[in-house]
C-alpha positions in Angstrom: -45.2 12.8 42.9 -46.8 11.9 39.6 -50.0 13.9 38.1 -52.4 12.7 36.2 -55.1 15.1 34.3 -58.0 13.0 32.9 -60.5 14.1 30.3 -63.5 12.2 29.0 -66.2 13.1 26.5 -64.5 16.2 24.5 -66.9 14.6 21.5 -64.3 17.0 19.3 -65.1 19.9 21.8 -61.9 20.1 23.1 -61.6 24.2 24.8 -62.0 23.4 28.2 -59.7 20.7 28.8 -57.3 22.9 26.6 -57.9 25.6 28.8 -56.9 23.9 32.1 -53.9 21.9 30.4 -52.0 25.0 29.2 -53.1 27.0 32.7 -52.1 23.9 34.9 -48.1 23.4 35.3 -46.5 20.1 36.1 -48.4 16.7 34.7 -47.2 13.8 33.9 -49.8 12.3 31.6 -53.0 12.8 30.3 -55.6 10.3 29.9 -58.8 10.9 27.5 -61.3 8.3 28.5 -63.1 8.5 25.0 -66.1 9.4 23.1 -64.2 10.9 20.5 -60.8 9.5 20.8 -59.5 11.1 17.8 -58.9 13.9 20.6 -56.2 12.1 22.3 -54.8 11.9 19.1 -54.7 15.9 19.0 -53.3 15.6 22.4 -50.6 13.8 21.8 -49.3 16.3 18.4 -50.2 19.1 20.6 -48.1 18.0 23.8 -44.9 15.9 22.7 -43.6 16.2 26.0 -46.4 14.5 28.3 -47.9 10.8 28.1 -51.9 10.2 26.3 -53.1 7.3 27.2 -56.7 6.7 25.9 -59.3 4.3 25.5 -62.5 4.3 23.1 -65.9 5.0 24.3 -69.3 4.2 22.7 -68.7 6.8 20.1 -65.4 5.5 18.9 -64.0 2.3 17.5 -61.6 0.4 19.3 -58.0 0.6 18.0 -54.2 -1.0 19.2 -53.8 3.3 20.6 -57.4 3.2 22.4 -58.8 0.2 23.3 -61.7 -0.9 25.2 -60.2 -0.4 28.6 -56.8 -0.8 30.1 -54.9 -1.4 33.4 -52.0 0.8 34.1 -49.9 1.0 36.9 -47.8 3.7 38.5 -45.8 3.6 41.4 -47.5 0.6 42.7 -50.6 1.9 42.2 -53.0 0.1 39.9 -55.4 1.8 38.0 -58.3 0.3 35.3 -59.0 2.9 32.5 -62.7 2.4 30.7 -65.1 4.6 29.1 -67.9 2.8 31.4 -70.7 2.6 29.0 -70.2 -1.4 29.4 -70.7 -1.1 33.0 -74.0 0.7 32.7 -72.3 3.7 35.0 -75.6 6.1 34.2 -77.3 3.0 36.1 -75.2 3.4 39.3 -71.4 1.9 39.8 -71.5 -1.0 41.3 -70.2 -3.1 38.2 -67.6 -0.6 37.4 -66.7 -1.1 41.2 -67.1 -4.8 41.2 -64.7 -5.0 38.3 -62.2 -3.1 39.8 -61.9 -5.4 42.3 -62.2 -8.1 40.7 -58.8 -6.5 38.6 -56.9 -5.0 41.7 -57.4 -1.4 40.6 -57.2 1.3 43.7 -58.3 3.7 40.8 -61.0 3.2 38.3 -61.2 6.1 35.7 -64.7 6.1 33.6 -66.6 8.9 31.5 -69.9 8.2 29.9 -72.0 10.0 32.1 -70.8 13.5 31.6 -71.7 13.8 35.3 -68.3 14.7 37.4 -67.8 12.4 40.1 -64.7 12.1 42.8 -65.1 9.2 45.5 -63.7 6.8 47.6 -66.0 3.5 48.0 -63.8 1.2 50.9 -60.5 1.2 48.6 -61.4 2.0 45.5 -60.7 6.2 44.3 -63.7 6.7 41.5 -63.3 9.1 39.1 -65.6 10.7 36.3 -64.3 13.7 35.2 -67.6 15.1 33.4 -67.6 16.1 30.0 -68.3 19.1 27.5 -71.6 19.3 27.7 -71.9 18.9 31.5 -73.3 21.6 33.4 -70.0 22.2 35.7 -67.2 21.4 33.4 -64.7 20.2 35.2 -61.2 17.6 34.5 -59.9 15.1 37.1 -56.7 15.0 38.7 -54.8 12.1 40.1 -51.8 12.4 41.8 -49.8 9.2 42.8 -47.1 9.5 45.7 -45.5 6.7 47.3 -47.7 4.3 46.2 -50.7 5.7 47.2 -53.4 7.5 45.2 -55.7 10.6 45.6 -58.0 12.8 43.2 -59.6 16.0 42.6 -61.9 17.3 40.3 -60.7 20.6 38.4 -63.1 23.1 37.7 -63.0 24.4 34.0 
């Protein structure tokens, strides 16, 4: 099995998710889906052993370590990585949806909102995993197993 723990929005307010990282055993990556991106920079010096993956979000400028978005896959699982501010996600989803499909993606990971969402529309696992100035802090969690996908939201 491979574990995902996915962050968005730290906005340099990084306690919670540091929390839950050192009290959570066994992941295989992290993914910071921006608005401050210079965190998944912290990440990375602060965990040498685990995979950041990142991209920028409206806050942040786009760089060759944190782009835009990205596509990712993982055990045949395909999954599109976007802060979602480009999709209008505080409007509802469908874009981010639509484009997932459009890609492939069985997972689309998106912050923005600071609202923590976990759902399954038809095929598609969304995931927001809040951010630091939600009301119930919370991270995701994705774990991929024989090339299938499901996630959790982690209360902080």
């Amino acid at each position: 099995m491979y574990r995902i723990i996915v962050i968005s929005d730290t906005h340099r307010h990084m306690d919670y998710a540091l929390r839950v990282l050192d009290n959570l055993s066994e992941y295989d990556m992290i993914i910071h889906l921006g608005d401050y991106s210079a965190d998944a920079a912290s990440l990375e010096r602060l965990y040498k052993n685990v995979t950041v993956v990142s991209v920028c979000g409206n806050n942040d400028f786009p760089s060759p370590s944190s782009p835009a978005e990205r596509e990712i896959e993982i055990d045949g699982v395909k999954l599109f990585l976007t802060h979602g501010h480009k999709y209008g996600v505080k409007f509802g989803y469908e874009r981010i949806y639509l484009r997932a499909l459009e890609l492939g993606a069985q997972v689309v990971l998106f912050g923005h909102t600071h609202v923590p969402i976990c759902e399954k529309e038809d095929e598609v696992l969304m995931l927001n995993p809040g951010g630091y100035n939600s009301n119930s802090r919370s991270v995701g969690i994705i774990e991929i197993d024989d090339g299938k996908a499901k996630g959790c939201l982690y209360p902080c």
